[in-house]
Each structure stands twice: as C-alpha cells, then as structure tokens.
C-alpha positions in Angstrom: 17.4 -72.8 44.2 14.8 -71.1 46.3 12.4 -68.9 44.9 14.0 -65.4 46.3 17.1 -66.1 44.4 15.2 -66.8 41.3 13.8 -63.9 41.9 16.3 -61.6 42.1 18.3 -63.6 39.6 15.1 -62.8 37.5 15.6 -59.2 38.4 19.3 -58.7 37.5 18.6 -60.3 34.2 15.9 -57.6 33.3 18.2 -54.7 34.7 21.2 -56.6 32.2 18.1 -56.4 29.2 17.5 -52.5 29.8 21.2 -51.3 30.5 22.4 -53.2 26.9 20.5 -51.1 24.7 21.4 -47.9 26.5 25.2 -48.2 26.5 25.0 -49.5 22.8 23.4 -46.6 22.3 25.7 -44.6 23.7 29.0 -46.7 21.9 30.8 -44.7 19.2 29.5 -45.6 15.8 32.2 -47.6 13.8 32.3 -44.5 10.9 31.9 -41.4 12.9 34.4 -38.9 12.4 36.8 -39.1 15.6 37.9 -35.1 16.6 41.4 -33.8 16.4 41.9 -34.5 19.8 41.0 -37.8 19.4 43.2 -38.1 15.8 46.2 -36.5 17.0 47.4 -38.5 20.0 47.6 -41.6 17.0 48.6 -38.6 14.5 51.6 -37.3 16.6 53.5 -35.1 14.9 54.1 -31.0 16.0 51.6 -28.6 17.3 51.2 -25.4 14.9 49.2 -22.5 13.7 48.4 -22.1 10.0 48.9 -18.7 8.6 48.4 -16.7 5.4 51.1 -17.3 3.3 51.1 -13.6 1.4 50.2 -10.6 4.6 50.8 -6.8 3.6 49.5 -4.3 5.5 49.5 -1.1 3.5 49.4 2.6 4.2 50.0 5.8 1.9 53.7 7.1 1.8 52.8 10.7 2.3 50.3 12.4 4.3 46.5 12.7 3.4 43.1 12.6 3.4 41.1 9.5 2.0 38.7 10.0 -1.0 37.6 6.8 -1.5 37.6 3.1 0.0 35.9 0.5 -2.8 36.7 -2.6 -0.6 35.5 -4.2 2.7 37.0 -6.7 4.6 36.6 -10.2 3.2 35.8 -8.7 -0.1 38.0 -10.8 -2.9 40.2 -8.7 -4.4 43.1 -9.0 -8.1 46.3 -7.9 -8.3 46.6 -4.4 -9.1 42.9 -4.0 -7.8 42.4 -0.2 -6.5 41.9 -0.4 -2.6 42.3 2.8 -1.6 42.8 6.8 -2.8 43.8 9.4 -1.0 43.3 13.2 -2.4 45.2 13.0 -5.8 43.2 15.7 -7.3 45.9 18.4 -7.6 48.6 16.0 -8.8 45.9 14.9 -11.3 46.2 18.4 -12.5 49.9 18.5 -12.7 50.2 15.8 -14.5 47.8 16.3 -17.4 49.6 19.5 -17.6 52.8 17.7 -17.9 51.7 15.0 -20.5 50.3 18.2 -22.7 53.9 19.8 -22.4 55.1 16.1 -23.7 52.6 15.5 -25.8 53.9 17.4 -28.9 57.7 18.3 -30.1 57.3 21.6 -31.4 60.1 23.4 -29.8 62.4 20.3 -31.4 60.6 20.9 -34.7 61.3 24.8 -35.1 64.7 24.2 -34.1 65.4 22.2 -36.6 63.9 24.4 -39.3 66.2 27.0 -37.8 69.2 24.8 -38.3 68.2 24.4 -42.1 67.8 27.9 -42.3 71.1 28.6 -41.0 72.4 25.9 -43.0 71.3 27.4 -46.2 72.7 30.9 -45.1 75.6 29.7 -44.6 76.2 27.9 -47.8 75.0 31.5 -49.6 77.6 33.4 -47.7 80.3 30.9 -49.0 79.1 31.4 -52.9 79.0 35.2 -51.5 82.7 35.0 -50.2 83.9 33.2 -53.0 82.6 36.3 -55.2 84.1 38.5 -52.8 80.3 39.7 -51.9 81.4 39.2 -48.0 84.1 39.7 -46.1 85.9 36.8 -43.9 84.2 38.0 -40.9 80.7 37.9 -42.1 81.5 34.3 -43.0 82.2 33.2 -40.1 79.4 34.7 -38.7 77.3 32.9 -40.7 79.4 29.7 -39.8 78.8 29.8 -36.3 74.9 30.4 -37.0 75.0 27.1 -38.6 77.0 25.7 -35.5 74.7 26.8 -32.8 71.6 26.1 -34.8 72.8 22.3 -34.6 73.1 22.6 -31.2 70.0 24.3 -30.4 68.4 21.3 -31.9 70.2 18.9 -29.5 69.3 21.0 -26.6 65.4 20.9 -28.0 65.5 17.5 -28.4 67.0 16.2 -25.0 64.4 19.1 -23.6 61.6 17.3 -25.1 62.7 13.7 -23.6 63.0 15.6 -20.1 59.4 16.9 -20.5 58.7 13.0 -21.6 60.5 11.8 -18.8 58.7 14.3 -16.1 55.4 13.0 -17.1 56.5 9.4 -15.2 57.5 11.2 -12.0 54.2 12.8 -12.2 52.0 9.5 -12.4 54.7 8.1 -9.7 53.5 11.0 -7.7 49.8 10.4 -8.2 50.2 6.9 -7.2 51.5 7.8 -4.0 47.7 8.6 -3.2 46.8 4.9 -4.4 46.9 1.5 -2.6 46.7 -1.4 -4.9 46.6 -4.9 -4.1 49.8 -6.5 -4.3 48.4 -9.7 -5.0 45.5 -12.1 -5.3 43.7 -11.7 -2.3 41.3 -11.4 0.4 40.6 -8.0 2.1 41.1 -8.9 6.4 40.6 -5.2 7.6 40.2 -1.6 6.5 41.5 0.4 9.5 40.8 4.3 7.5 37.2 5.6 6.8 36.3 7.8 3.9 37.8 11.7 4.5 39.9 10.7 7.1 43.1 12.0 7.4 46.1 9.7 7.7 49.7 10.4 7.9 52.4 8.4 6.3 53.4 4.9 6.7 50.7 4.4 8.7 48.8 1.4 8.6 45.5 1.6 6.8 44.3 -1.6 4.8 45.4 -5.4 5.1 45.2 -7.9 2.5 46.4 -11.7 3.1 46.5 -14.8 1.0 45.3 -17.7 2.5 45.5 -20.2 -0.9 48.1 -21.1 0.0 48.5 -21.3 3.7 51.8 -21.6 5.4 53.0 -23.4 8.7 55.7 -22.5 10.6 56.8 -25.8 12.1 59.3 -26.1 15.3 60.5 -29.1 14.4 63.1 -31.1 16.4 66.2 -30.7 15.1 67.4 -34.3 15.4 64.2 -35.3 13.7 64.9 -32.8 10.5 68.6 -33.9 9.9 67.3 -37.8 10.6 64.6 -37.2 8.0 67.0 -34.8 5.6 63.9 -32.4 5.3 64.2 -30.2 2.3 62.2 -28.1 0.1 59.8 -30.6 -1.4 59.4 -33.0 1.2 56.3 -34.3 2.1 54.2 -33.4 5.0 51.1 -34.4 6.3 48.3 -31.7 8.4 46.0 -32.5 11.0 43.6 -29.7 10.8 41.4 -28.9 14.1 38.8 -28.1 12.3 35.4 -27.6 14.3 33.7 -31.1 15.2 36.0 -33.4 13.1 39.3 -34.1 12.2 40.8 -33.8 8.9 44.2 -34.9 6.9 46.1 -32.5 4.2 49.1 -33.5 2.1 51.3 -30.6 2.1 55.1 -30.0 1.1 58.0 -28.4 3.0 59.1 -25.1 0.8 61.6 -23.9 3.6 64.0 -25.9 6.3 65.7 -22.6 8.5 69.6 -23.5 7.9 70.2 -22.7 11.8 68.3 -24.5 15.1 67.5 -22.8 18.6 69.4 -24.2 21.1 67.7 -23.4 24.0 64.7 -25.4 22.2 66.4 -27.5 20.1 64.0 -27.3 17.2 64.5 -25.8 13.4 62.3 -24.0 11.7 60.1 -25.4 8.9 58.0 -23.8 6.9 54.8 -25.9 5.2 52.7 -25.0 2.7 49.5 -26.2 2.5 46.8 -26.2 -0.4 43.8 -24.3 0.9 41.3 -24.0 -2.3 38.5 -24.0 0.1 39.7 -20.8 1.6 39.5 -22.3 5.5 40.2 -19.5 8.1 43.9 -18.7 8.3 45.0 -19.2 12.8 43.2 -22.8 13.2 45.7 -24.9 15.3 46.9 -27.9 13.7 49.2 -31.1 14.1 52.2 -31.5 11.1 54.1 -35.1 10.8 56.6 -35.5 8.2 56.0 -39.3 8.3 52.9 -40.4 6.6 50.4 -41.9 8.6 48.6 -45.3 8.5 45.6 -46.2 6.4 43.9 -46.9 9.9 44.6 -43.2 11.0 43.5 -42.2 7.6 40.5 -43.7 7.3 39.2 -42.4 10.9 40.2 -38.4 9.8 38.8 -36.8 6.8 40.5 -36.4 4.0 
C-alpha cells in the first residue's frame, strides 16, 4: 500500500471518529417522550376534538340592565353560584310586600271569630223561638248568618293560601334578574359589562365543564357493529398535548343508533376523565382497541 493511500485511508478514518459522536448525538434517546404525531401513526384509531362535556350559555329572560357581574372568565364557580343580576330592585320591593301580606292570617282569624259569633246568635235565637221571643223569620235570619259566616271563613282561608302562593311568583319574578350556575363549573366568557343593558334571551355569560370532557367520535360503522360498542365500552385517547404524547382510558357513554351514509361512520360519544382540568378543543386520536405495552410505554400515561 503506498503511502497516499495510507494517507487518505488515515484521513477517512478520522472524518469516521468526528462524524460518530455527532450523529449519536443527534440519535433519539431510548426514553424520550415520542410526540403525538409520532404515537399515532402506531396508535391508529380516529381523529377528534375533545369538548366540554356540560356548555350553557346563559342570558336573562326579560329585558334589563346589569347591576352586578361577581365572576370572570376562568373563575371556578358551584352550582347555584350567583353569576349575574340584572336590576331586581323593584321586584325586591314587591315581593317583601307580598311576603308581609302572607306573613300573618288575620283576615282568616276574624272570620272565624265571626262564625262563632254568629254561631252563638244563632243558637240564642232558637232558645228565643222556642219561647216564642222571635218570630220564624228572624230565625232564619239568624240561620243564614251562621251559614255565610262559615263560608266567609273558607273564602278567608283559601284568600290567605293565594296571598301564600303569590309570594312564589314573586321570588320566580326576581329570579328572572339572576343567572346562576347550572352546574359545577368553570366561567369561559362574560360577554355583558356592569350597567349594560341587555334584552332577552340574549347571550350574556358561558359556563362549561371540562371534568369530564367528552369526544364525539366518527367512528366507522362497520368497525362499531364488529366491536358491538355500547355504553361502557372501553376506549383509549391519544392526547396531542404540546411536546409529548399521552394515553387516557376512557369509556363510551353514547353509540348514535343511526350511521351517515354518505360517510359511513356512527356517532360515539367518549368521555374522558379530565381531573387536571386540560383545555377543552385539543385534537386527539380515539381507538376502541387497547394498545400494546410497546405503544404504551413510548406515550405518557
């Protein structure tokens, strides 16, 4: 061998040396995290969007002007938690006059003392007719006394349980003027500002729950009826979550008992547990055969 081709066999040798390291370097560690990308041409499965699985967007159901907003969006909010008020001050007023009016039973009280009265009356003008103290005539007047007395304290009475009655449809009224949250919540936008004025059924505050979160899955419909998917069948997510893929259990809840045609796929609802709270609209990958411990072990879990 002459000495050039040592030489450059020499040289290729170094260049081997310095390239090595680089594109080791460079290699994919054996326990990174692969993407969803990456996970979901192995994963398979169906391409979907997670969703909230509660969504109300609210409004007042009569006209008028807002008094107070205590939430902002992404603030956590109860069931039953005030959101919004409109101007409920004069129906306030109304209504505490109403429950004053229903508060006591006077009106049924006197008429009873009235029928006792008349009661006693009558039975005097009986010991009086029997005497011959009173004619027939002023006995019967003293009868029917007794009779509509009776009834005045029926009319009293069912009077009072209207008054009672009113004081509901008052606080129904008041509550027209109130949004509360339906449910267990988070806040996603307040659309009204404080003395604005906003007419009926028009949209003003959303609320969504997202623990849950539900998938609508087009499914093939061959694929369902092979797999005889039902409420409580298992179901596996790929979540696209930013820099890393990750697996969910989850269970079907809902299989849509009609398929499109043009599409040929059925609806299938998912639910998914989300105590995290991730955002509700990432794109995701749903397989309703469970994947491999390989596949597992290079997603999150």
């Amino acid at each position: 061998m002459t000495l050039q081709t040592l030489t450059a066999s020499a040289l290729l040798a170094s260049a081997a040396m310095l390239v090595a390291p680089a594109a080791a370097s460079q290699a994919e560690p054996a326990d990174t995290v692969r993407t969803a990308a990456q996970v979901a041409r192995d994963f398979g499965g169906h391409k979907a969007v997670t969703r909230p699985s509660k969504d109300a967007i609210m409004g007042f159901s009569l006209p008028t002007s807002v008094i107070a907003v205590p939430v902002v969006g992404g603030q956590v909010v109860r069931e039953g938690d005030l959101l919004l008020r409109g101007d409920d001050v004069e129906d306030l007023a109304l209504l505490e006059a109403q429950r004053i009016r229903a508060r006591e039973d006077l009106p049924v009280q006197r008429a009873v003392e009235q029928a006792e009265l008349a009661k006693v009356e009558f039975a005097k003008a009986e010991q009086a007719f029997a005497a011959d103290g009173i004619n027939e005539i002023e006995l019967d007047r003293a009868r029917l006394a007794a009779s509509t007395a009776a009834i005045d304290v029926r009319i009293a009475k069912n009077n009072f349980e209207q008054e009672q009655a009113a004081v509901e449809r008052f606080e129904a009224r008041v509550q027209k003027f109130r949004v509360h949250a339906p449910f267990d919540g988070i806040v996603d936008t307040v659309v009204v500002e404080l003395g604005q004025s906003i007419g009926d059924s028009e949209p003003a505050i959303r609320v969504v729950q997202i623990d849950p979160l539900w998938i609508d899955v087009p499914a093939p419909t061959a694929s369902t009826m092979t797999l005889s998917l039902e409420p409580g069948s298992p179901a596996w997510v790929l979540m696209n979550l930013p820099g890393e893929a990750v697996i969910r259990e989850a269970r079907v809840i809902e299989v849509s008992p009609t398929a499109d045609a043009a599409s040929a796929t059925r609806r299938v609802r998912v639910e998914l547990p989300n105590p995290e709270l991730l955002v509700a609209g990432i794109g995701c990958w749903v397989s309703f055969a469970e994947p491999s411990d390989v596949l597992l072990t290079g997603a999150g879990r």
